[in-house]
C-alpha positions as CSV (number, residue, x, y, z in Angstrom):
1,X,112.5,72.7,81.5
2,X,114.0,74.6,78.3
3,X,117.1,73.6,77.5
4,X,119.5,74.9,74.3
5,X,121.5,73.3,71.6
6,X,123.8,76.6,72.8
7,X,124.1,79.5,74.4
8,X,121.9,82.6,73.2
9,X,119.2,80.4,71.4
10,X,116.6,82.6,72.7
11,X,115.5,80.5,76.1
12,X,115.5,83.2,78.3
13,X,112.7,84.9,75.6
14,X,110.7,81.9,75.4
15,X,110.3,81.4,79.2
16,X,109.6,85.2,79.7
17,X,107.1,85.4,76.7
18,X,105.6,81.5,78.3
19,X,105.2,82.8,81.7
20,X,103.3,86.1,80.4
21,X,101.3,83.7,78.3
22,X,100.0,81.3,81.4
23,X,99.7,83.9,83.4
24,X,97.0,85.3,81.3
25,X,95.4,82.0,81.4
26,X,95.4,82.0,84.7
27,X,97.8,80.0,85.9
28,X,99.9,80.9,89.0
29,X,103.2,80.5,86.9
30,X,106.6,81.0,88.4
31,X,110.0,81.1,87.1
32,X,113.1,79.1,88.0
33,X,116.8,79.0,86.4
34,X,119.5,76.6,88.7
35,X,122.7,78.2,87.6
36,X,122.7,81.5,85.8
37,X,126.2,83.7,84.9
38,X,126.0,87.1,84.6
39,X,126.8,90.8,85.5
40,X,123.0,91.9,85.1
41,X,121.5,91.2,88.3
42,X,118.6,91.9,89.7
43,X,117.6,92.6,93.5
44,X,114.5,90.8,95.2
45,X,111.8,91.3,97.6
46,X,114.2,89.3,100.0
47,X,117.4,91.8,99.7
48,X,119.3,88.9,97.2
49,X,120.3,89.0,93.8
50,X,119.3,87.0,90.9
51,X,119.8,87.2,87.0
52,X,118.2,90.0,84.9
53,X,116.5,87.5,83.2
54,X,114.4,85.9,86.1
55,X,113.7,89.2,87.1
56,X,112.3,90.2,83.4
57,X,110.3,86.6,83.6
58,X,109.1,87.4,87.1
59,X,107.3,90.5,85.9
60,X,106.2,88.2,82.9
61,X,104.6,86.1,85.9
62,X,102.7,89.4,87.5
63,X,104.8,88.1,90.6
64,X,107.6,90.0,92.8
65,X,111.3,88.2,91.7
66,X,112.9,86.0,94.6
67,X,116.1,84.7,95.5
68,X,114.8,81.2,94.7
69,X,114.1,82.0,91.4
70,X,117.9,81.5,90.7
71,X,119.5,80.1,93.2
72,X,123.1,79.9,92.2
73,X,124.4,83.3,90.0
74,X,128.1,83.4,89.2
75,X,129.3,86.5,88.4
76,X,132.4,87.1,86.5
77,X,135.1,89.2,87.8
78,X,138.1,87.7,85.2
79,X,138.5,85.6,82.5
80,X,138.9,82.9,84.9
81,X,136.9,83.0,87.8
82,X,133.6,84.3,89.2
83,X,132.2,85.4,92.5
84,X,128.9,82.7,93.9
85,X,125.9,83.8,94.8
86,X,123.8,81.3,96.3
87,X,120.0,82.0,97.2
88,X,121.1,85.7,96.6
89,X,123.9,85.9,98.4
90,X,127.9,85.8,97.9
91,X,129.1,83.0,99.2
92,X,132.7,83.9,97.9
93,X,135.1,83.4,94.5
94,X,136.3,80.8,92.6
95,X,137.7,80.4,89.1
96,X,136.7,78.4,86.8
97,X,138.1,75.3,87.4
98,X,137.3,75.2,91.1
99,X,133.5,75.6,90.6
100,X,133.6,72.2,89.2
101,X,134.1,70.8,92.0
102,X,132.1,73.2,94.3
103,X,128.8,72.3,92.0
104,X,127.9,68.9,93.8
105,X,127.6,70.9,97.3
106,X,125.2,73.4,95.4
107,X,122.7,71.1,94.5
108,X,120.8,71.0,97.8
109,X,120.0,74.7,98.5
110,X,119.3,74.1,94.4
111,X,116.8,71.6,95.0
112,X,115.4,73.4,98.1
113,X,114.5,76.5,95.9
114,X,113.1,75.0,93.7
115,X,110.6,73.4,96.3
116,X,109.6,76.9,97.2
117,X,108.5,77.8,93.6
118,X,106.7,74.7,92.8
119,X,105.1,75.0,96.3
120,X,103.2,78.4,95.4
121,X,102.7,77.6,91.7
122,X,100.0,75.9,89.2
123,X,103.5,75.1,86.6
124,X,107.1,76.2,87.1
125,X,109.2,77.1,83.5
126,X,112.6,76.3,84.4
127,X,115.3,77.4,82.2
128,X,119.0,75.9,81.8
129,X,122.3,77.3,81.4
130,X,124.5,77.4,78.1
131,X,124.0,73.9,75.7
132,X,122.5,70.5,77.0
133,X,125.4,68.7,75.3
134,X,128.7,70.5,77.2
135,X,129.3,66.5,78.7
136,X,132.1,67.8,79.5
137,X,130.9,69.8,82.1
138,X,128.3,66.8,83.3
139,X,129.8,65.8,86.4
140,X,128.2,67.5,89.4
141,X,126.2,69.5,87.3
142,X,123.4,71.5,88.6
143,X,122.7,73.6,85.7
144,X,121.6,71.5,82.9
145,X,120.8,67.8,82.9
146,X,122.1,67.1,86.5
147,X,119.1,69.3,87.5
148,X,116.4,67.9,85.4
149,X,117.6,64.2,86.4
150,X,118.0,65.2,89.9
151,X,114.3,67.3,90.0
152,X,112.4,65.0,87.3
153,X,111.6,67.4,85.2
154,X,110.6,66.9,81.2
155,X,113.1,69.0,79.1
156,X,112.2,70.7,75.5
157,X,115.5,71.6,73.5
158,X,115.5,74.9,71.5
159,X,117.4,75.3,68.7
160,X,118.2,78.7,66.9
161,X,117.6,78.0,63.0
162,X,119.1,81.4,62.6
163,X,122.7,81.0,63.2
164,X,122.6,77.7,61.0
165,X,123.2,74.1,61.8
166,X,119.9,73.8,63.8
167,X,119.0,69.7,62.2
168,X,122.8,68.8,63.0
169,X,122.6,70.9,66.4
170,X,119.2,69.1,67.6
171,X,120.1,65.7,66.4
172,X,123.8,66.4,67.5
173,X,122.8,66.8,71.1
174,X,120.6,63.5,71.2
175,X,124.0,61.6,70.1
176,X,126.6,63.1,72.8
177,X,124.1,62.9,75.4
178,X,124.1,59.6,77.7
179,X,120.9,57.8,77.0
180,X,118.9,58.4,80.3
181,X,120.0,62.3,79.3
182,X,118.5,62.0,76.3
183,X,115.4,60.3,77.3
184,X,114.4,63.6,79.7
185,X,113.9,65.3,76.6
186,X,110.0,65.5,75.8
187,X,110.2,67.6,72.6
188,X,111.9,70.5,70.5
189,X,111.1,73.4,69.2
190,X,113.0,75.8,66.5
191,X,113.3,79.7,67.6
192,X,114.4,83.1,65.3
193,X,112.8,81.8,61.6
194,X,112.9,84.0,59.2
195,X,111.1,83.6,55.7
196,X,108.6,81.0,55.1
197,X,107.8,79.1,58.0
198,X,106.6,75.9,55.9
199,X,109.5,75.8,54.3
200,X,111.1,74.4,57.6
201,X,108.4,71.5,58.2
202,X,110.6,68.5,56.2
203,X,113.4,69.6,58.7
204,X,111.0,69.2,61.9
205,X,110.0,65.7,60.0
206,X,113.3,64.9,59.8
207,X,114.3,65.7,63.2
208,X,111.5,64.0,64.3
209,X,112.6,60.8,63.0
210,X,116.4,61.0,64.0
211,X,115.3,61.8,67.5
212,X,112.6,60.7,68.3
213,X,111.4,63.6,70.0
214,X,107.9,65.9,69.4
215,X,108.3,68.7,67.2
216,X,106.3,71.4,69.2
217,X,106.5,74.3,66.8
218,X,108.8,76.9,64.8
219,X,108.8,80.8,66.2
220,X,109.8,83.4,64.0
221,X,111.6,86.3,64.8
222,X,110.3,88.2,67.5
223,X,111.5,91.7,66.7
224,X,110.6,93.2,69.3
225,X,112.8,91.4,71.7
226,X,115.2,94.2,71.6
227,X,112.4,96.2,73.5
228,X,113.3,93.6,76.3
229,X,116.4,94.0,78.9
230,X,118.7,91.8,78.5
231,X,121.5,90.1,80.8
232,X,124.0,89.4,78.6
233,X,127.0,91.8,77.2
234,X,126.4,90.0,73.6
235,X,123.1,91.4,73.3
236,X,124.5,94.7,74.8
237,X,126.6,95.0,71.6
238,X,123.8,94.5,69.5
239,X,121.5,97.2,71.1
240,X,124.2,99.4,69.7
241,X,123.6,98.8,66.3
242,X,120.0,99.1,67.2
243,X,117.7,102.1,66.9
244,X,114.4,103.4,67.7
245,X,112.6,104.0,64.0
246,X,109.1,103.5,65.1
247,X,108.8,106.1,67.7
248,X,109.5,110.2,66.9
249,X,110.4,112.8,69.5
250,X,107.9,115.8,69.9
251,X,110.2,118.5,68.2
252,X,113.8,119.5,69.1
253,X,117.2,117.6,69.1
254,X,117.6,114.3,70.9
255,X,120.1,114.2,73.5
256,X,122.8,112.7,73.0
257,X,124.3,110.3,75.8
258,X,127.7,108.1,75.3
259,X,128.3,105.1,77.5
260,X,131.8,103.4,77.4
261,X,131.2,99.7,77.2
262,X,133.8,98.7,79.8
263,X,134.9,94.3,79.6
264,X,133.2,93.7,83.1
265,X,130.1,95.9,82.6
266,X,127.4,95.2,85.3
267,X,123.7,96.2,85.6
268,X,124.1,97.7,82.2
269,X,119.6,97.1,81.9
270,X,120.2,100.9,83.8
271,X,120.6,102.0,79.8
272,X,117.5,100.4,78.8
273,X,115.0,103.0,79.5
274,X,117.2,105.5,77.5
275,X,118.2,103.1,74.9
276,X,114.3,103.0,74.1
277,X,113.3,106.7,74.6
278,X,112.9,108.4,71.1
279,X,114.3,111.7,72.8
280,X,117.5,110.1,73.7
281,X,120.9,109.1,71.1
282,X,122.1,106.7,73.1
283,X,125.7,105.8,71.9
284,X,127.4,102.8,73.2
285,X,131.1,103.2,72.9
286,X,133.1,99.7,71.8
287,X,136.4,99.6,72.4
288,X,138.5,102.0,70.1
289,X,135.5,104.1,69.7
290,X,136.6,108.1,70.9
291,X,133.6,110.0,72.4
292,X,131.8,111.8,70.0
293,X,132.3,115.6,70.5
294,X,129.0,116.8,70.5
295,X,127.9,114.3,74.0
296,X,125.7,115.8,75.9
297,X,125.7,113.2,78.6
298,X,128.8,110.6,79.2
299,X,127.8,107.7,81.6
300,X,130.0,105.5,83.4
301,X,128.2,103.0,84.0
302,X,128.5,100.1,86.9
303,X,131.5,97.7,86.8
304,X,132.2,93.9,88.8
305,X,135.8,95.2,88.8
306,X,135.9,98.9,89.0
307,X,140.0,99.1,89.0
308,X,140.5,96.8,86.3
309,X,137.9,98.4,84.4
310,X,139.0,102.1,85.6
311,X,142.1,100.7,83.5
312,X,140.4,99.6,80.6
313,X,139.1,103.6,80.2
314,X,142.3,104.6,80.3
315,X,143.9,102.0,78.0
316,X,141.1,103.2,75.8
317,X,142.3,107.0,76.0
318,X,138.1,107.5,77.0
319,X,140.0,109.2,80.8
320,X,141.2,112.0,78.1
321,X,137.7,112.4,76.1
322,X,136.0,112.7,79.2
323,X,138.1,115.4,80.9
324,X,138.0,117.4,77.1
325,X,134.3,116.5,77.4
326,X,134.5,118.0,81.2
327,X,136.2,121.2,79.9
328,X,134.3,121.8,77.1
329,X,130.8,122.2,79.9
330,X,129.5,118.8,79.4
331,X,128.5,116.0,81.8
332,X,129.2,113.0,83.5
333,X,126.9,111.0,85.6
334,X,128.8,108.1,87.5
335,X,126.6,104.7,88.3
336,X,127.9,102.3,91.0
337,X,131.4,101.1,90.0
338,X,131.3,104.5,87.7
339,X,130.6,106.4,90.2
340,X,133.8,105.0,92.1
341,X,135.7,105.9,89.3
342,X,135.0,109.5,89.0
343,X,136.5,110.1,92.9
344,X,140.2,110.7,93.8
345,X,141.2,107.3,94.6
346,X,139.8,103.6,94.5
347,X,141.2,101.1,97.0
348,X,140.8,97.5,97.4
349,X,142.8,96.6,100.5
350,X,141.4,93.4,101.0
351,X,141.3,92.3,97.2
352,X,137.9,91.8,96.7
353,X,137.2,92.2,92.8
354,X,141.0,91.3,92.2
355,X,144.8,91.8,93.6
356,X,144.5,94.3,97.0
357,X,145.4,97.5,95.0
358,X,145.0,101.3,95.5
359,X,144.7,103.3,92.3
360,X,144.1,106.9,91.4
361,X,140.3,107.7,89.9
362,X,139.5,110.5,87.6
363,X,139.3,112.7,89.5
364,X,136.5,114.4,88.6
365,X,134.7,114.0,92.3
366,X,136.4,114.9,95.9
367,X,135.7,111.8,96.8
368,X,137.5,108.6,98.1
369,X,136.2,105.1,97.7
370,X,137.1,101.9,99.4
371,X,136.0,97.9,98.4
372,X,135.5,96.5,102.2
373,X,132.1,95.5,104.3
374,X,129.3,93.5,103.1
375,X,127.4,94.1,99.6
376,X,124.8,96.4,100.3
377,X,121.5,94.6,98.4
378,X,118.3,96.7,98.5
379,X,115.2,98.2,96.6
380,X,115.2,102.1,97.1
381,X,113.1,104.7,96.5
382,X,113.3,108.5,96.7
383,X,113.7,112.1,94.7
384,X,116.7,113.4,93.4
385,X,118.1,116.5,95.7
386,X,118.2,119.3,93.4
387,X,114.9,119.3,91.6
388,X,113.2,116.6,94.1
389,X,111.9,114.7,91.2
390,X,111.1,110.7,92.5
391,X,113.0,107.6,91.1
392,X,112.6,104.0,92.1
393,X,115.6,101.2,92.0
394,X,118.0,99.7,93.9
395,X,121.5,99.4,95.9
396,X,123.7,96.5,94.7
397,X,127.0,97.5,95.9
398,X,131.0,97.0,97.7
399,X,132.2,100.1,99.1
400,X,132.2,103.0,101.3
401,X,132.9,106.2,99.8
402,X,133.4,109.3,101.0
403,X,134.2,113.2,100.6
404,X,133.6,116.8,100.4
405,X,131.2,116.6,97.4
406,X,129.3,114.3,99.3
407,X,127.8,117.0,101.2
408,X,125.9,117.6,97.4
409,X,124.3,114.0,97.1
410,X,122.7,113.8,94.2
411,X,120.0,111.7,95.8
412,X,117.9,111.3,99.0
413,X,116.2,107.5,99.8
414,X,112.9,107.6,101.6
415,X,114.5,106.5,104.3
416,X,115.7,109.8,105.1
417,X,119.7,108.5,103.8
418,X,121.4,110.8,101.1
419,X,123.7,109.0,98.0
420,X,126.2,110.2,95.7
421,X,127.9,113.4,95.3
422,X,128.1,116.4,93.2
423,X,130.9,118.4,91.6
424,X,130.4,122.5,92.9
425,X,129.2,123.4,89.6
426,X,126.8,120.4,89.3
427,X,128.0,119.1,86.0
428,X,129.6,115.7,87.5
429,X,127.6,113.7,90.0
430,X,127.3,110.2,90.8
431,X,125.3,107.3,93.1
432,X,125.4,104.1,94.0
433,X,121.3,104.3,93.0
434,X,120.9,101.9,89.9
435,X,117.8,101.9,87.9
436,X,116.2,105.5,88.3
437,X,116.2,105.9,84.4
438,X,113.4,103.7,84.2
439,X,111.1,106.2,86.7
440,X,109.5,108.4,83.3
441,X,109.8,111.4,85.5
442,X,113.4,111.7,86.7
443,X,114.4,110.2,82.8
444,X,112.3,113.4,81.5
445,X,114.4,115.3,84.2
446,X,117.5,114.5,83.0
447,X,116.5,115.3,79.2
448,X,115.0,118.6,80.0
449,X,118.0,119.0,81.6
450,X,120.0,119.1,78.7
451,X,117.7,120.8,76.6
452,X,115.9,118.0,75.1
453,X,112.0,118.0,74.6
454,X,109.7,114.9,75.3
455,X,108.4,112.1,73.2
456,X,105.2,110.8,72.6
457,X,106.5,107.3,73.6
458,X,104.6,105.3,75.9
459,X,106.4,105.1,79.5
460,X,109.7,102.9,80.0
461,X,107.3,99.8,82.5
462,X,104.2,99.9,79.6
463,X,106.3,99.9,77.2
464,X,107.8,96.5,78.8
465,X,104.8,95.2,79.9
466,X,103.1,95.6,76.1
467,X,105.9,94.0,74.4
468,X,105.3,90.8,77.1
469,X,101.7,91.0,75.9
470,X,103.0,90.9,72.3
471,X,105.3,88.2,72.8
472,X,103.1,86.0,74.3
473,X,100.8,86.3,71.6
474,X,103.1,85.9,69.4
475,X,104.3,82.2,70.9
476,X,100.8,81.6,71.1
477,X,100.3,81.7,67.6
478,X,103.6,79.3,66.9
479,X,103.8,76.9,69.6
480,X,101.6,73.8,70.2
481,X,100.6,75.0,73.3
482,X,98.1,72.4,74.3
483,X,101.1,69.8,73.8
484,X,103.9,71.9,75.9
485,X,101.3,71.5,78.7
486,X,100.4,67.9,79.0
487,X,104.2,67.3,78.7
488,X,104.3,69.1,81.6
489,X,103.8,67.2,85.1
């Protein structure tokens, strides 16, 4: 199990880059993470959801993603509270404070998963949640230490020398933990180095002797983790600082698409195929940012609360740009919770995402959504109508909505079902389809579209499944490997 001194240490990386590393060994690997939070979910073979993350290290793994790769996901809706999701399904909402004592009850169907992967696997890489030292949070846990004491499993702690502090943060975390805590942890390693690597090794020494604990190697930055999606909104702000240099687009302007980055952004890894494609500018908009005048392509992306965040737009003045945008002949493309937004009217009636509420939308779509019946959950696959050009993804939705445009979806399922809708003129449309970006076809589509011209990039999947390859390698090279597995039982 890899635990961190803190959040965003890089153990997500590690475990993705680990599992791709085995499983070129030829190990049957499998990935596992107790208690995840986050908005970037993933749906499985079994119609659930789990975090991005487990999803990314299941294609590490060469395996299909499952429900009991993360069997409890909370998913924020406020500042406050979250909905549960346990074995990939919502089991309902609770804030913050109430989870703490809903956590003990979890631990069974936690357990019970993580049966299942050790049942169909050579070694499972299990991942925790946040720091190993919140003892604050210790009682009932099933995230962190709770797990590994309850499950026996060895624990390596990852610090991020990066941010600074990582000798007091490693050492730290062996004094605030209770001793049979403590004594779960096998080893540590240090992640994100930059510089001279042997300039670090008096600092493992001294680690080493304070703790007591196996240093197991230092990892230097792995640039091309920004290749990788990610799950949470802090590295979402970072990808917009971040831009393709390496790769050039085969003549003509890039395309230029704007994304307002809304507070309760969900399944925001639908940009991640753009955000790498050397033909598109993607621009994500922070708050306070106007839309840049010469968009080609706004995109409102999904939402956990589409009315609170439908009022975040406007608080933002981004309802205005839009509608200049509109008027000007540009486009919007609506997905999930965006999609909602671009209708007539949004209503909650049973206050699902937040108080029962019914709101005006921008208008943009006849359309009329309401929050009720269950969460539809499912891998999809089709063409889009007008230029039947195929996409793959997935359904991960609240909501009926309905309307004239919706006699213009804007895509049919292989099932035969239609999705979405379509302004007369064709310039706004929307779906509840996430993920069809990453099909290289309907992403081409949607630049020839505008006028764009294709790049000599690889495809959106190879491009993934290289950068796996690389990181692997890459641990491989830094990491005592040979040690990580004989700690392992």
């Amino acid at each position: 199990m890899f635990m961190g001194t803190g959040s965003d240490v890089g153990k997500s990386l590690i475990v993705a880059g680990l599992c791709r590393l085995l499983s070129n060994r030829g190990l049957r690997v499998r990935p596992f993470k107790p208690q995840n939070m986050s908005n970037n979910a993933a749906v499985t073979v079994e119609g659930g959801e789990i975090g991005r993350a487990q999803a990314l290290q299941a294609l590490a793994c060469r395996v299909l993603p499952s429900v009991h790769m993360n069997p409890v996901l909370l998913k924020p809706q406020s500042s406050i509270g979250s909905q549960i999701i346990v074995q990939g399904q919502m089991q309902g909402n609770a804030k913050a404070r109430e989870f703490q004592t809903l956590k003990l009850g979890l631990m069974p169907a936690v357990l019970e998963s993580f049966a299942r992967m050790r049942a169909e696997a050579d070694i499972v890489l299990v991942e925790g949640a946040g720091s190993a030292s919140e003892i604050n949070l210790r009682a009932n846990d099933v995230a962190n230490m709770g797990f590994a004491r309850a499950a026996n499993v060895p624990v390596v702690l990852i610090g991020d020398i990066d941010r600074g502090g990582v000798i007091a943060s490693l050492v730290g975390t062996k004094t605030v933990l209770d001793p049979a805590d403590a004594a779960m942890i096998s080893g540590f390693l240090i992640n994100r180095m930059r510089g001279d690597v042997s300039l670090f090794t008096d600092g493992v020494v001294a680690i080493e002797r304070m703790t007591d604990w196996r240093g197991l190697g230092i990892v230097p930055f792995f640039d091309d983790a920004a290749k990788l999606p990610a799950e949470d909104t802090l590295a979402l702000r970072e990808a917009a600082r971040w831009r393709i240099t390496s790769l050039k687009a085969r003549g003509g302007r890039r395309i230029k698409f704007a994304v307002p980055v809304l507070p309760r952004i969900a399944n925001f890894d639908d940009l991640d195929p753009l955000r790498l494609d050397p033909s598109v500018d993607l621009r994500l908009l922070q708050s306070g940012e106007p839309l840049p005048p010469d968009t080609d392509l706004v995109i409102l992306p999904g939402s956990k609360a589409t009315i609170a965040d439908l009022a975040a737009l406007r608080a933002n003045g981004w309802d205005h740009d839009i509608h200049a945008h509109v008027r000007r002949g540009g486009r919007v493309l609506g997905l999930c919770g965006g999609y909602q937004m671009l209708g007539q009217t949004i209503s909650d009636p049973g206050g699902i995402e937040g108080a029962a509420a019914t709101v005006a939308g921008l208008g943009l779509l006849a359309v009329d959504t309401v929050l009720t019946g269950a969460k539809q959950l499912r891998a999809v696959m089709g063409v889009t109508v007008a230029d039947q050009v195929p996409f793959t993804g997935y359904e991960m939705h609240v909501g009926q909505t309905s309307g004239v445009d919706r006699v213009r979806p804007l895509v049919r399922f292989a099932d035969g079902r239609t999705d979405g809708a379509a302004s007369l003129d064709g310039r706004v449309s929307g779906t509840y389809a996430h993920g069809f970006f990453a099909h290289d076809r309907q992403r081409q589509a949607w630049v020839n579209r505008l006028g764009g011209l294709l790049s000599d990039s690889p495809g959106y999947e190879a491009t993934i499944d290289a950068t796996l390859d690389g990181l692997a390698k890459h641990l491989e090279t830094h990491l005592d490997i040979a040690a990580l597995l004989n700690l392992a039982r």
